[in-house]
N, C-alpha and C positions, 0 to 999 in steps of 0.2 A: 504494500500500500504506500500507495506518495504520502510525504507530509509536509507541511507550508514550509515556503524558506524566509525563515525570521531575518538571515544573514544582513540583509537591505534596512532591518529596523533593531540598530543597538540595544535599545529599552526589553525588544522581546527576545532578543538573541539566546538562546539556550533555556529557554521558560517550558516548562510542560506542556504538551499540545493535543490534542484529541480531535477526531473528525466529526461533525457535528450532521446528523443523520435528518432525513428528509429535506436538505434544500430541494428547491425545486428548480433552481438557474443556474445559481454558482455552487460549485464545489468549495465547505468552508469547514474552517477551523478556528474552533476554542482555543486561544491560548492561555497559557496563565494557570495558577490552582490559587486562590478558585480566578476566574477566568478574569481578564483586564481587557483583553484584546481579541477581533475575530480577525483573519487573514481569509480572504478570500479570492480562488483562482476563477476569474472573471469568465464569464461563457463569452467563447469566438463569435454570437450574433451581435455584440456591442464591440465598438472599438475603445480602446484604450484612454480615449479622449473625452469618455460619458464623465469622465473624475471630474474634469473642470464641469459639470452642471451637477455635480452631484454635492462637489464644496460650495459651491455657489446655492444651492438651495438649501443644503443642512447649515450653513453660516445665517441664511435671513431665520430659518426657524428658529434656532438657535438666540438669535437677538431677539426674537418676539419671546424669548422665556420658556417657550419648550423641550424638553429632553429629545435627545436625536443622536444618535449613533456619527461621528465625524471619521473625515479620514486623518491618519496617522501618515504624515509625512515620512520620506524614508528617512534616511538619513542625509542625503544629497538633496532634500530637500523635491524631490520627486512625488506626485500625487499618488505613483505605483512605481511597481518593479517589473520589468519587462524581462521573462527569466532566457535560460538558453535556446529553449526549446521556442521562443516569441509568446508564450502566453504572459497574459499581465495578473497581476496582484496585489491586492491592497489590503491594507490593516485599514481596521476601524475599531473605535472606541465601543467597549462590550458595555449596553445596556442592558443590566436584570429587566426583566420579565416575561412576558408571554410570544413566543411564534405561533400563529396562527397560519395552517399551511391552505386550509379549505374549510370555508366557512358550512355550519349544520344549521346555522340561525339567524333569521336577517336582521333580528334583533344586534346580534355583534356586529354584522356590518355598519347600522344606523350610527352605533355607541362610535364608529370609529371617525 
């Protein structure tokens, strides 16, 4: 089994890591015990370049006072890491709570 390469983000370099079961897009990983960090290998139907609209949107949420998962700059300062093989990856900040993979209730959908 693969497992993320922290190597691009000093802070998570040699932290405990676990693959984290039902994405549905990106293949991802738990870092951390208990977890601080997710790293995820980005699916090849987005380019590499979705980071800039994704800091760009978790930054305005973020200023209106909401909690939202951000991304983890590399170390060079990189929105991701572009590994050997050309897939990309990003760390982001691990938010406790709930994954919701498929909604049973349109009740939860409304709440969201």
């Amino acid at each position: 089994m693969r497992t993320a390469p922290t190597s691009p983000w000093k802070t998570l370099h040699d932290q405990p890591q676990r693959p984290l079961e039902g994405g549905l897009i990106n293949e991802t990983y738990l870092i951390g015990e208990p977890p601080r960090a997710v790293i995820q290998r980005l699916n090849t139907i987005f380019s590499p370049e979705v980071h800039h609209d994704i800091e760009a949107v978790t930054a305005h949420v973020a200023a209106k006072g909401l909690v939202t998962p951000r991304l983890i700059p590399t170390d060079d300062g990189s929105l991701w890491h572009q590994d050997d093989e050309g897939a990309a990856w990003r760390a982001l900040t691990y938010v406790e709570g709930l994954t919701v993979h498929k909604l049973h209730d349109p009740a939860l959908a409304a709440a969201a």
